[in-house]
C-alpha positions as semicolon CSV with decimal commas, in nm:
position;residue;x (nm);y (nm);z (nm)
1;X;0,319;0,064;0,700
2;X;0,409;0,207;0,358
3;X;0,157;0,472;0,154
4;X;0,098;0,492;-0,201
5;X;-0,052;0,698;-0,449
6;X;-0,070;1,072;-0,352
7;X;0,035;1,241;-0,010
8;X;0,108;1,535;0,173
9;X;0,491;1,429;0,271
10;X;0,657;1,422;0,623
11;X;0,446;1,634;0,862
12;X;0,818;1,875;0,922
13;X;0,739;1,940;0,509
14;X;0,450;1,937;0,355
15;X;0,475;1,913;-0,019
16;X;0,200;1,745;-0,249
17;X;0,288;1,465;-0,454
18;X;0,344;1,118;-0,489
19;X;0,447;0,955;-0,194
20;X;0,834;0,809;-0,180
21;X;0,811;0,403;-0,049
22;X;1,170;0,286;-0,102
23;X;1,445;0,253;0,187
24;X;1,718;0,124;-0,068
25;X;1,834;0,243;-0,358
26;X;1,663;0,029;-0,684
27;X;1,695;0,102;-1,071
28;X;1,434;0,265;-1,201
29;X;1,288;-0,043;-1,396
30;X;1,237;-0,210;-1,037
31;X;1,075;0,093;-0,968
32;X;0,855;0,064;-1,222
33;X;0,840;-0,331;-1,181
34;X;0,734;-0,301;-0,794
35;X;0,456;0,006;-0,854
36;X;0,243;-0,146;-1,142
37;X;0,264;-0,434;-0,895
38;X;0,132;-0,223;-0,603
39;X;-0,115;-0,031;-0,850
40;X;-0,223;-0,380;-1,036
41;X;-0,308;-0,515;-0,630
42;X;-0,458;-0,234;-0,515
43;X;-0,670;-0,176;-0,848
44;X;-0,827;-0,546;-0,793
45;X;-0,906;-0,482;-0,444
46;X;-1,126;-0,169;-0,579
47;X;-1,306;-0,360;-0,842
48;X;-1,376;-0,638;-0,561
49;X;-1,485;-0,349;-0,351
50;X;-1,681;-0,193;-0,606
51;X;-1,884;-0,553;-0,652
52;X;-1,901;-0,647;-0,339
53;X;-2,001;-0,335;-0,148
54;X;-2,343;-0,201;-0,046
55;X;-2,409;0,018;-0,377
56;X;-2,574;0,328;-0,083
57;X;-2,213;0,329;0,044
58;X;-2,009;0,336;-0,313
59;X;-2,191;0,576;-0,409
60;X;-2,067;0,791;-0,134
61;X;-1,761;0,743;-0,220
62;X;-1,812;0,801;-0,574
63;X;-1,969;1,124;-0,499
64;X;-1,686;1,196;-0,278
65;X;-1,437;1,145;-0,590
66;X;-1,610;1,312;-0,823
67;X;-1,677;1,628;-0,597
68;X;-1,292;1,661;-0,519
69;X;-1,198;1,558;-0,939
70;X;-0,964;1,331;-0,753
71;X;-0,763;1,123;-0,988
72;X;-0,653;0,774;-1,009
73;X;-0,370;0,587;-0,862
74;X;-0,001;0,709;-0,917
75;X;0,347;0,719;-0,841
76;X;0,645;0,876;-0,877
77;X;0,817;0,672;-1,146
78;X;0,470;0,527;-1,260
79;X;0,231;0,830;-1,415
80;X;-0,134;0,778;-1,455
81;X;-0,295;0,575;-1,666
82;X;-0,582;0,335;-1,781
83;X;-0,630;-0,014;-1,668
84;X;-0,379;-0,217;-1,477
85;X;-0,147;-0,579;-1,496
86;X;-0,140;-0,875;-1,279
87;X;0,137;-1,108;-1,229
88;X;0,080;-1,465;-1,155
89;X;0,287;-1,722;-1,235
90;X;0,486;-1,588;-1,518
91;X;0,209;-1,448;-1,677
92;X;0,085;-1,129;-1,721
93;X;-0,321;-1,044;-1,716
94;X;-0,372;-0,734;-1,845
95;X;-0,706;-0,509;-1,751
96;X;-0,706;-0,202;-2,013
97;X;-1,014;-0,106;-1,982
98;X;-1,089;-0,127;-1,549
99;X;-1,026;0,167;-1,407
100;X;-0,720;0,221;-1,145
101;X;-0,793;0,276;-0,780
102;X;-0,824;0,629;-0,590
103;X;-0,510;0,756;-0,553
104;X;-0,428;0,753;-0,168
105;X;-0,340;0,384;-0,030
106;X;-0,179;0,229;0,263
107;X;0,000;-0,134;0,272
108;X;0,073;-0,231;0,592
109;X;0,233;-0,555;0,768
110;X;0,125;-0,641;1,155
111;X;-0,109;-0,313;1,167
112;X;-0,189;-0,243;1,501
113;X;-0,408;0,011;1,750
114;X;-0,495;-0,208;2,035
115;X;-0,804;-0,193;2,242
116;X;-0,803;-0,444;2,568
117;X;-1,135;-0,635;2,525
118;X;-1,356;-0,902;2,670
119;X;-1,655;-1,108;2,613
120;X;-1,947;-1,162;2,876
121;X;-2,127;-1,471;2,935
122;X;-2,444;-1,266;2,752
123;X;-2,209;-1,254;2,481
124;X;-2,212;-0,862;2,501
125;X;-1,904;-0,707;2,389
126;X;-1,715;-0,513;2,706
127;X;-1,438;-0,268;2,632
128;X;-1,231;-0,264;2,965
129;X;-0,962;-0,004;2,830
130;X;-1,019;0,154;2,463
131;X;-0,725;0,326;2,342
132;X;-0,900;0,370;1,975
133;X;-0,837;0,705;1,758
134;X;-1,037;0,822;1,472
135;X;-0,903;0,942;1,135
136;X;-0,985;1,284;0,986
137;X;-1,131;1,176;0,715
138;X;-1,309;1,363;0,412
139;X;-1,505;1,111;0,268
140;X;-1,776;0,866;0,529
141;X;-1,625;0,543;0,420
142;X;-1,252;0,413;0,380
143;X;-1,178;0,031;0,261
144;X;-0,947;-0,248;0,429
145;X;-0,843;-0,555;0,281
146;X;-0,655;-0,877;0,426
147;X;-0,447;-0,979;0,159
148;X;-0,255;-1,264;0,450
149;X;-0,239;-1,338;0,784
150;X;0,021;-1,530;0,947
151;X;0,047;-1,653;1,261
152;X;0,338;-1,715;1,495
153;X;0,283;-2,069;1,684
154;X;0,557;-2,001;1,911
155;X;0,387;-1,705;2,076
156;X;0,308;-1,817;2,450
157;X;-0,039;-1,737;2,407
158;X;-0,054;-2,037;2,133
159;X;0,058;-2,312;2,342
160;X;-0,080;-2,552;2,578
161;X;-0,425;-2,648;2,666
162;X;-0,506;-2,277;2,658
163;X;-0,403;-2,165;2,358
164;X;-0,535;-1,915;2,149
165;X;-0,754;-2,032;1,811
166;X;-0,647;-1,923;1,514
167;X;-0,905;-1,643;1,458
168;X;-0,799;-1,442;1,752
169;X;-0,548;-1,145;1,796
170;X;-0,540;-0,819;1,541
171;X;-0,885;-0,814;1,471
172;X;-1,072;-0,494;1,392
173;X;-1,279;-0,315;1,616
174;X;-1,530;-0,015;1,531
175;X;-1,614;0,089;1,891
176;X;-1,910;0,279;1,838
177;X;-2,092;-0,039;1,692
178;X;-1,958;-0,279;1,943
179;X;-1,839;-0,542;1,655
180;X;-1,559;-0,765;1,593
181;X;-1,425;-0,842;1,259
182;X;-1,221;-1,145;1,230
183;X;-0,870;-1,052;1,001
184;X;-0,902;-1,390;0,740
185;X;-0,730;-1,366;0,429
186;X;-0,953;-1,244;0,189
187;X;-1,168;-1,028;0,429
188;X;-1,288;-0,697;0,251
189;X;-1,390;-0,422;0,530
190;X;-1,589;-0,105;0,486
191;X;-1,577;0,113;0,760
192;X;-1,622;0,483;0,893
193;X;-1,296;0,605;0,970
194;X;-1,442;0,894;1,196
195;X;-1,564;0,653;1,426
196;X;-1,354;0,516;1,685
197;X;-1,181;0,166;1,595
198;X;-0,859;-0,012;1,676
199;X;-0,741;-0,368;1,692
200;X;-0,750;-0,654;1,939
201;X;-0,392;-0,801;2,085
202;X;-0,236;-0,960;1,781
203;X;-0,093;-1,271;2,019
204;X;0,148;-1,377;1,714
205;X;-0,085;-1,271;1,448
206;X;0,056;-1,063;1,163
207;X;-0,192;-0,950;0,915
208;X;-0,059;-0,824;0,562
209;X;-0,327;-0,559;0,429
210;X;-0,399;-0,248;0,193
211;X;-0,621;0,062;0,276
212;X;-0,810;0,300;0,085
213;X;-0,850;0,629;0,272
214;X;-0,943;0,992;0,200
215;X;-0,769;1,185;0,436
216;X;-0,850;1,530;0,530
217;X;-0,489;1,644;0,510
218;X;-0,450;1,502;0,152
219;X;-0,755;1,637;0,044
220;X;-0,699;1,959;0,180
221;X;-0,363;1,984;0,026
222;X;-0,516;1,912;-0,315
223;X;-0,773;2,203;-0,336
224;X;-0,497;2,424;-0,249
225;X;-0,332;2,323;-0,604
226;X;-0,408;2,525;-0,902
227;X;-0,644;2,382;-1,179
228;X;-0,327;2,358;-1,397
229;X;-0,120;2,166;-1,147
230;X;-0,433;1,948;-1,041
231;X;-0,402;1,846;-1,455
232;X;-0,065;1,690;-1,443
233;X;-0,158;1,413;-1,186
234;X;-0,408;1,288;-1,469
235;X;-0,442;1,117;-1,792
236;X;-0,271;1,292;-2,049
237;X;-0,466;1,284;-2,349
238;X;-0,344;1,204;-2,660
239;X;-0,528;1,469;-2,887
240;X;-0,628;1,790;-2,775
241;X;-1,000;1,730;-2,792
242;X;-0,986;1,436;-2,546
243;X;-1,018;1,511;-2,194
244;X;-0,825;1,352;-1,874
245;X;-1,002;1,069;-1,721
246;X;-1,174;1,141;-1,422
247;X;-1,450;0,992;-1,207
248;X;-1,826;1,004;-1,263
């Protein structure tokens, strides 16, 4: 699991700022190449969100945004800004005027917090052992989204006259409603991270996902900043009667 956007840093050194996701060393073009990427992804997933999603709940989170003047999506080597690119297929789709996504995201490959579960023959859920967590979250609502899923064949529980169907193993769970989510590519999620939730056994499955959270930490971190150091992680504008672009 890598996180982009804004963050609080290890937890032996706390320092706001943009969060560092590289393990090798890469020019900073590639940089630069591999964040719009990451912003342009993440960016559609909130405009998806933002059409798809009960408007009672977006508006939470918009109020949530606007309350905090959080700004939009950023990195180190890739400032903020209006609108975002996609690449597909050697050609570049450009959205100027959509705006970016909130600024604190996770991308994560074979996420995992298991919970041991059953079904009944009444169909009723049963949770025999539930090792779920809860996030501290500022903001009700948080956003998943299964960009893949791939699943490994060879895995013991995918052979024989037993095996496994393809819509089992690292599924999401929100305990306090009792509910299953099946992980298929393309599955948008809006849940309350302060409730308890975890995944089922993946059994071979390996989802590929992003998040968007608001967590407490982050959030807490931010209000400590100063009004002028809050201003640098936005828009810069070009004429000094504009103003930085924040939510509404």
């Amino acid at each position: 699991m890598n996180q982009a956007g804004l963050n609080m840093g290890p937890r032996h050194a706390r320092v706001f700022g943009p969060a560092v996701s590289y393990t090798k060393k890469l020019t900073t073009e590639q940089k630069v190449d591999h964040d719009q990427d990451i912003i342009g992804a993440v960016s559609l997933i909130w405009s998806i969100a933002q059409a798809a999603l009960p408007k009672d709940a977006l508006q939470v989170i918009y109020d949530h945004l606007s309350s905090e003047q959080l700004p939009t999506m950023q990195t180190r080597d890739v400032p903020p800004g209006s609108g975002f690119t996609l690449h597909f297929d050697g050609v570049n789709y450009f959205f100027p005027h959509t705006k970016q996504a909130p600024p604190e995201v996770y991308i994560s490959r074979a996420y995992g917090a298991y919970l041991y579960i059953s079904l009944c023959w009444s169909h009723m859920l049963l949770i025999h052992c539930s090792p779920a967590h809860w996030d501290r979250s500022h903001c009700q609502y948080a956003i998943a989204y299964i960009a893949d899923r791939i699943i490994d064949f060879s895995h013991q529980d995918r052979q024989g006259q037993h095996a496994l169907t393809c819509n089992a193993g690292g599924n999401y769970v929100d305990v306090e409603l009792g509910t299953v989510v099946e992980s298929a590519p393309g599955t948008l999620i809006l849940f309350q991270p302060r409730q308890r939730h975890g995944t089922t056994l993946s059994y071979g499955a390996c989802n590929y996902g992003y998040a968007i959270t608001f967590s407490r930490h982050l959030i807490d971190g931010y209000r400590e900043l100063s009004d002028e150091a809050k201003a640098g992680y936005f828009i810069k504008p070009m004429d000094s009667n504009e103003e930085g672009v924040v939510y509404e």
